[in-house]
C-alpha angles and dihedrals in degrees: 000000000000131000120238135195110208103033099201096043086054087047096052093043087053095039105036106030104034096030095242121159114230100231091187153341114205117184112210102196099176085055093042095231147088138227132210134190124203131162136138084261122080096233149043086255089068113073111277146195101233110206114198120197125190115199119243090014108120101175140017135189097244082216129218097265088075124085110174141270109274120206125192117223139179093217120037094168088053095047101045085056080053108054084048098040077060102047095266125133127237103208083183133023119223117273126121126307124252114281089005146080092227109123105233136167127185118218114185119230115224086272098045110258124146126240114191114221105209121195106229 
C-alpha cells in the first residue's frame, strides 16, 4: 500500500502508463479516505498495488523505510518508450546495476515514488 495524493493522477500513472487494471476504487466516507486496487490481474486475488487517499491530506515524507516497487519486464528499452511515449518520467535509463551485471531502470509515479524496471 502507498499513499497518494491525487487519486486519479496515480490512477492514471498505474493504469495508462504501466498498463495496470484498476480492480477496484472504494470511498470510505466515515473514515474520510479512499482505497484503490490495480494490478495486471483482474481481481484482489492477483497481486495488486493498493492507493490509499485520505481526504483532505496534500503531501506526505515517503520515509526511509521505503525502498520502491519493482516490476520485471522482457523488454527495458521498450518499456521504458513506453512509460515516456505516455507522460511518464524515466529518473534512470536502463543500463546494469551497481556491482552487477542485471539490466534496471528506475521511472517516478505523480507522488514520487520509484518503480524499478528489471530485464528478465
Amino acid at each position: 500500500m502507498i499513499r497518494v495524493t491525487d487519486l486519479d493522477a496515480s490512477i492514471s500513472f498505474y493504469r495508462d502508463v504501466l498498463g495496470m487494471n484498476l480492480i477496484s476504487r472504494t470511498d470510505y466516507p466515515e473514515g474520510k479516505f479512499t482505497l484503490a486496487f490495480l494490478g495486471y490481474g483482474t481481481s484482489k486475488d492477483d497481486p495488486c498495488i493498493e492507493l490509499t487517499h485520505n481526504w483532505g491530506t496534500t503531501s506526505y515524507t515517503l520515509g526511509t523505510a521505503y525502498g520502491h516497487i519493482a516490476l520485471g519486464t522482457e523488454d527495458i528499452r521498450g518499456t521504458c518508450e513506453k512509460v515516456r511515449a505516455r507522460g511518464g518520467k524515466v529518473v534512470r535509463e536502463p543500463g546494469p546495476m551497481k556491482h552487477g551485471t542485471t539490466v534496471i531502470a528506475f521511472i517516478e509515479d505523480p507522488d514520487g515514488y520509484k518503480i524499478e524496471l528489471i530485464q528478465r
